[in-house]
C-alpha positions as CSV (number, residue, x, y, z in Angstrom):
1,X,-11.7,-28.6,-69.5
2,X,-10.9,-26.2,-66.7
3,X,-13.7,-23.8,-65.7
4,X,-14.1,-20.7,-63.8
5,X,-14.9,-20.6,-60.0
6,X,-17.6,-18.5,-58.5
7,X,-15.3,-16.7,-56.9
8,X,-12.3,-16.5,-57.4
9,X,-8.4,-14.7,-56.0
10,X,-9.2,-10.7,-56.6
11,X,-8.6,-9.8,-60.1
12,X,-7.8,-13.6,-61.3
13,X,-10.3,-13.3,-63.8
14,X,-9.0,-13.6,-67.1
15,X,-10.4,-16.2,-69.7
16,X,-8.5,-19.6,-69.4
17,X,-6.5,-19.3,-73.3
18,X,-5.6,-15.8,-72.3
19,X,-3.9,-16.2,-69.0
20,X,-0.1,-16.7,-68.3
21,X,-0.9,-17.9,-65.1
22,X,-3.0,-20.9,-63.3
23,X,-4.3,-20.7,-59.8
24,X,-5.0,-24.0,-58.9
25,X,-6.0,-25.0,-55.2
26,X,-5.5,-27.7,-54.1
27,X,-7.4,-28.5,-50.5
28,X,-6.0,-31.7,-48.6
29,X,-4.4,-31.7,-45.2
30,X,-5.0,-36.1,-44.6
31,X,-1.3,-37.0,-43.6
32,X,-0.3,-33.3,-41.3
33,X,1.2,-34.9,-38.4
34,X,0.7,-32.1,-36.1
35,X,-2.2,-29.7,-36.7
36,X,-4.7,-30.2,-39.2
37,X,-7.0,-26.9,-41.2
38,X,-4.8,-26.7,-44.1
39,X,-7.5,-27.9,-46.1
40,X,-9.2,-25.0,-45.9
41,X,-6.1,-22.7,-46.9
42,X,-7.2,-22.1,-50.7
43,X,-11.1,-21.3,-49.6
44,X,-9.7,-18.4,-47.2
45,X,-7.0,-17.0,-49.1
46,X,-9.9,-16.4,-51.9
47,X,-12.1,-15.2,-49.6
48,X,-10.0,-12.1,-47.3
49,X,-8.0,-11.5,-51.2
50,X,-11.2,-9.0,-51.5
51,X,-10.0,-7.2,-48.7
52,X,-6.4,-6.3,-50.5
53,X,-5.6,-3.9,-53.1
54,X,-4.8,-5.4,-56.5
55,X,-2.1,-3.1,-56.5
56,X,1.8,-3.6,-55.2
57,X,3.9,-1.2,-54.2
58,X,6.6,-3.3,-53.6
59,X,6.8,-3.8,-57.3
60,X,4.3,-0.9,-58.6
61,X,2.4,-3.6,-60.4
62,X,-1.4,-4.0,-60.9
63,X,-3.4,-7.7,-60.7
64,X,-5.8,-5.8,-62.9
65,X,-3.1,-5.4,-65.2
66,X,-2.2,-9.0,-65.7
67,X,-4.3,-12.1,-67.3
68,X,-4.3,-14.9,-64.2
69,X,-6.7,-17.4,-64.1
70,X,-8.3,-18.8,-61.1
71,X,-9.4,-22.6,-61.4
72,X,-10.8,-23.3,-58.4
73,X,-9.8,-25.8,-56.3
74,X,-10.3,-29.4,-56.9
75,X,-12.2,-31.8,-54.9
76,X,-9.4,-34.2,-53.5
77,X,-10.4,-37.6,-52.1
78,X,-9.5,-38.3,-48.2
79,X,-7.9,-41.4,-47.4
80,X,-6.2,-41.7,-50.6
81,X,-3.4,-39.9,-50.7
82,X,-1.8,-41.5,-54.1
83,X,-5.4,-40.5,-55.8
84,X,-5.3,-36.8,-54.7
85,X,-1.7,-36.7,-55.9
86,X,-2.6,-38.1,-59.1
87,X,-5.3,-36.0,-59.4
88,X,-3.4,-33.1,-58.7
89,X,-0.5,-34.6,-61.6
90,X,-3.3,-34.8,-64.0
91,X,-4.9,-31.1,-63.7
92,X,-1.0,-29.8,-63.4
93,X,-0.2,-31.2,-66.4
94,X,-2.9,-29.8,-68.6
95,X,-2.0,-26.4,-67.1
96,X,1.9,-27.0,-68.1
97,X,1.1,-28.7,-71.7
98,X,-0.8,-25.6,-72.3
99,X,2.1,-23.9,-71.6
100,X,0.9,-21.8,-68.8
101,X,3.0,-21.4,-65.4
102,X,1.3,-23.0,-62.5
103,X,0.2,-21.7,-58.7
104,X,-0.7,-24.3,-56.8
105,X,-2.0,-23.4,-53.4
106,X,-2.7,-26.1,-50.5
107,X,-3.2,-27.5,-48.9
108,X,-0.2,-29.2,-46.4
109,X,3.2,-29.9,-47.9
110,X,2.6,-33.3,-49.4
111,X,0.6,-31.3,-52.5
112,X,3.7,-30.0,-54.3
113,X,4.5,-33.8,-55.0
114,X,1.2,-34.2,-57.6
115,X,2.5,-30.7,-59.6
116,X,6.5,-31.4,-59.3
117,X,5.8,-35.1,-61.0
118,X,4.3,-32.9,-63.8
119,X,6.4,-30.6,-64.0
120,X,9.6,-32.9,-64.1
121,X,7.8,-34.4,-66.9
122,X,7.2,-31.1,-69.1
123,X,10.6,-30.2,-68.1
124,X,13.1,-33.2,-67.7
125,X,16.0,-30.5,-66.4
126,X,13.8,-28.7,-63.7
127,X,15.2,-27.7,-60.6
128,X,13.6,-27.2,-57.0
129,X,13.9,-24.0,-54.6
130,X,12.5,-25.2,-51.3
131,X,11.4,-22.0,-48.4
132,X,10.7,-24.1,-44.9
133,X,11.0,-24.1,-41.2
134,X,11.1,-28.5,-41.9
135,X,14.0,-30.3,-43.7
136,X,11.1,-33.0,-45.0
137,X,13.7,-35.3,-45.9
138,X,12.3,-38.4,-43.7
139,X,12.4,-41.8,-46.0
140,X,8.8,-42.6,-44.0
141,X,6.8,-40.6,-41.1
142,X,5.4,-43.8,-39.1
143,X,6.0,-46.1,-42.0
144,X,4.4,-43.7,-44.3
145,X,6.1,-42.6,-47.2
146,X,3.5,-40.2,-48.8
147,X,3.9,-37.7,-45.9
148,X,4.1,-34.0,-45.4
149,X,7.3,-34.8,-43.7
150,X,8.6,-36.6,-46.4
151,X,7.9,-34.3,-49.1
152,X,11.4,-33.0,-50.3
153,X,12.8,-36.5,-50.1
154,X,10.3,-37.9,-52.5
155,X,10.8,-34.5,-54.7
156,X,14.6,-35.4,-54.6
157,X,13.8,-39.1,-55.8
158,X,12.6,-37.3,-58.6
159,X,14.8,-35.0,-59.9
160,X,18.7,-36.1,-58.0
161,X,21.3,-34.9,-56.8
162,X,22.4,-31.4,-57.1
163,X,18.9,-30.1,-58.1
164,X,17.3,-29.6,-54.6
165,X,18.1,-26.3,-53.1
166,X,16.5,-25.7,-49.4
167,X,16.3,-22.5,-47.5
168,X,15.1,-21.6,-43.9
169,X,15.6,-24.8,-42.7
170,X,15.5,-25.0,-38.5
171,X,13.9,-28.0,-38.0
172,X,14.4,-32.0,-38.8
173,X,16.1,-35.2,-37.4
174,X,19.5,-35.6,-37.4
175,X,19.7,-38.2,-39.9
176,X,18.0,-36.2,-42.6
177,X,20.7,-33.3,-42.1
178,X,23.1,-36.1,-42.3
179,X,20.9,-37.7,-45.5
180,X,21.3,-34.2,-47.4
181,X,24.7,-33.7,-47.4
182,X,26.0,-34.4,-51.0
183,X,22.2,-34.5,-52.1
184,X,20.3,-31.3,-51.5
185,X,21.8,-28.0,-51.0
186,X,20.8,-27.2,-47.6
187,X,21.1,-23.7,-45.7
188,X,19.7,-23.4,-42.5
189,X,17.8,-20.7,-40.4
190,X,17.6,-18.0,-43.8
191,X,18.1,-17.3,-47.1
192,X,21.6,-17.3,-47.6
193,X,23.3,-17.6,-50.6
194,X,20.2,-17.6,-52.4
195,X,21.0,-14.8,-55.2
196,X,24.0,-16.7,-56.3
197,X,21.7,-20.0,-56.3
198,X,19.3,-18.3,-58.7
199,X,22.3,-16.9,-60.6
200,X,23.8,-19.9,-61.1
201,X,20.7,-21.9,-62.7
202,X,20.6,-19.5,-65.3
203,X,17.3,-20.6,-67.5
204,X,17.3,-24.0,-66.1
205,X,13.2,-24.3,-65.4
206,X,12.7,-24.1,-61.7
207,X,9.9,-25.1,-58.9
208,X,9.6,-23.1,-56.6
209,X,8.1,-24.7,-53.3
210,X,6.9,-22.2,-50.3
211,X,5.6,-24.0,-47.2
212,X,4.6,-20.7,-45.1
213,X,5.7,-21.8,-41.8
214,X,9.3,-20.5,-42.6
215,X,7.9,-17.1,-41.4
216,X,8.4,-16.9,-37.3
217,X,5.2,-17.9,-35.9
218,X,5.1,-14.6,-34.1
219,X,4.2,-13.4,-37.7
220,X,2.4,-16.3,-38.9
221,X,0.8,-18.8,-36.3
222,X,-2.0,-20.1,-38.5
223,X,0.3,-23.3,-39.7
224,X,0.1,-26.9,-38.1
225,X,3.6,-27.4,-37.3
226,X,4.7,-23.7,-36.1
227,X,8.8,-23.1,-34.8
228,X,10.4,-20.9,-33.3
229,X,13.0,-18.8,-35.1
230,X,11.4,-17.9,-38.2
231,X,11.9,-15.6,-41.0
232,X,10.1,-12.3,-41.4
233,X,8.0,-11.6,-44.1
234,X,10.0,-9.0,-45.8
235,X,12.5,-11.6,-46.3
236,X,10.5,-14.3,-47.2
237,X,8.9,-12.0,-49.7
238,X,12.3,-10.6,-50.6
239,X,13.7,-14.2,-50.9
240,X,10.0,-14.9,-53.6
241,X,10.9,-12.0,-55.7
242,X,14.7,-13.3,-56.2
243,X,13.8,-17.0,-57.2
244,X,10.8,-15.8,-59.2
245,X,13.4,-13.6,-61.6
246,X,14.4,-17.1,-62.8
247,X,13.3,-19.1,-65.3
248,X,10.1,-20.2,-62.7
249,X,8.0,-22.6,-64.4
250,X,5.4,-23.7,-61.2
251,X,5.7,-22.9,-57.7
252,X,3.4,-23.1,-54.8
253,X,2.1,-21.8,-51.4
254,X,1.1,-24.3,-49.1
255,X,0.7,-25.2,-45.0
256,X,-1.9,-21.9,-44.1
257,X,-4.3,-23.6,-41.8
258,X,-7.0,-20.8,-41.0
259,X,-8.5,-21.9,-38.2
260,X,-5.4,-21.8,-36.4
261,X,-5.4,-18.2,-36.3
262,X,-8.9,-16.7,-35.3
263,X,-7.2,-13.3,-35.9
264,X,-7.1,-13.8,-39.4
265,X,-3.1,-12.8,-39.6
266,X,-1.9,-15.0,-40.6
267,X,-4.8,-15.8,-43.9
268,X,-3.7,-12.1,-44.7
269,X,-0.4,-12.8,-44.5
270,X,-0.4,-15.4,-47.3
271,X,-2.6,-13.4,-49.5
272,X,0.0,-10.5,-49.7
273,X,2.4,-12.8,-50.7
274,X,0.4,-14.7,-53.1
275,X,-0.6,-11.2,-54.6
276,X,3.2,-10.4,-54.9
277,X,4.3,-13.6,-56.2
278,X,1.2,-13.5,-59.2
279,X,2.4,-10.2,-59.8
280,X,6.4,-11.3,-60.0
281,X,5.7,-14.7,-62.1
């Protein structure tokens, strides 16, 4: 049974059975190729969200208003990277089969597989909305497979063609711009097109994936693999609020590494956002 944290997100306090919404953290960081402290992503966010107002007045909404449970994180094994995925699968699906929508926060990349295999179990017709500075379509990273940079390519394995739609992309090998033509819908450097995207799926269920280095490092340097040429975050939160008008069933915030960013931008940055998207889903 899920249980309450000491301390959780501000305001994310409502009783398990009550709650729309599951915060679920999810803290492993064992395959990041570049930069490693995303493991400590959900323990921060929690920790500055007492320094933010519950209320929005982007969307003159209240946290307090809303029943959002926080379920704590849970303790991932390093080294193993199938066992924290399944471990991950396993808690996602009890949030889904309760029929709750999910927030899973990491945590690198690699977390959204362990919640999208649940999710494309509850809902055999879901659809994927990816926000990124990285393609992540690599079949392997070093002969890996199970790989932060391989995370939309496994997703894809998943769920096919024509249900993979990626955004923000400025970043990847050739060959896995090549690989996505005909296979994901790819649109690089912003968020173009991305109302008629949303539009289009109707109430098809959707997952909506945010790795937070698609902001311009300028904005947000606390990532391990920071480029160039980033969104801002009025359009990455504008971008959030479109997708999350659809029929969103679990998304996810993931790729904040803290300790990256001894200003603590970057920690606020993602809890704004996280507050916005609670409030939206």
């Amino acid at each position: 049974m899920l249980s309450r944290p000491f301390s959780g997100f501000i305001a994310c306090d409502a009783p398990y059975f009550d709650s729309k919404a599951v915060l679920l953290g999810a803290p492993f960081d064992c395959t990041t190729s570049n930069r490693p402290g995303a493991r400590f992503g959900p323990g921060a966010i929690r920790t500055e969200s007492w320094g933010l107002e519950t209320y929005s007045p982007y969307q003159d909404k209240d946290l307090a208003d809303i029943h959002v449970f926080d379920a704590g994180d849970i303790e991932l094994p390093f080294g193993d990277s199938e066992q924290a995925l399944a471990m991950i699968e396993e808690r996602s699906q009890t949030v889904l089969r309760n029929g709750k929508r999910l927030f899973l926060l990491g945590g690198e990349h690699l977390v959204t597989l362990g919640a999208l295999r649940a999710a494309a179990r509850q809902y055999p017709d879901l659809h994927l909305i990816h926000f990124d500075a990285h393609a992540d379509l690599r079949e392997d990273y070093l002969g890996v497979s199970l790989s932060h940079a391989c995370i939309i390519r496994r997703c894809h394995e998943i769920l096919g063609d024509g249900r993979v739609f990626q955004f923000g992309i400025r970043s990847g090998e050739r060959v896995e711009f090549e690989w996505s033509k005909g296979r994901t819908a790819l649109q690089k450097f912003d968020f173009a097109g991305l109302e008629q995207v949303v539009a289009s799926l109707g109430d098809a269920p959707v997952y909506l994936t945010v790795d937070l280095d698609v902001l311009d490092p300028s904005a947000f340097p606390g990532t391990g693999t920071p480029e160039a040429g980033g969104v801002s975050f009025h359009d990455l939160l504008n971008a959030a609020l479109t997708v999350l008008k659809a029929n969103v069933v679990a998304c996810d915030l993931v790729e904040l590494a803290p300790n990256l960013d001894t200003s603590g931008v970057s920690t606020a940055t993602a809890c704004k956002l996280l507050r916005e998207m609670l409030l939206a889903i």
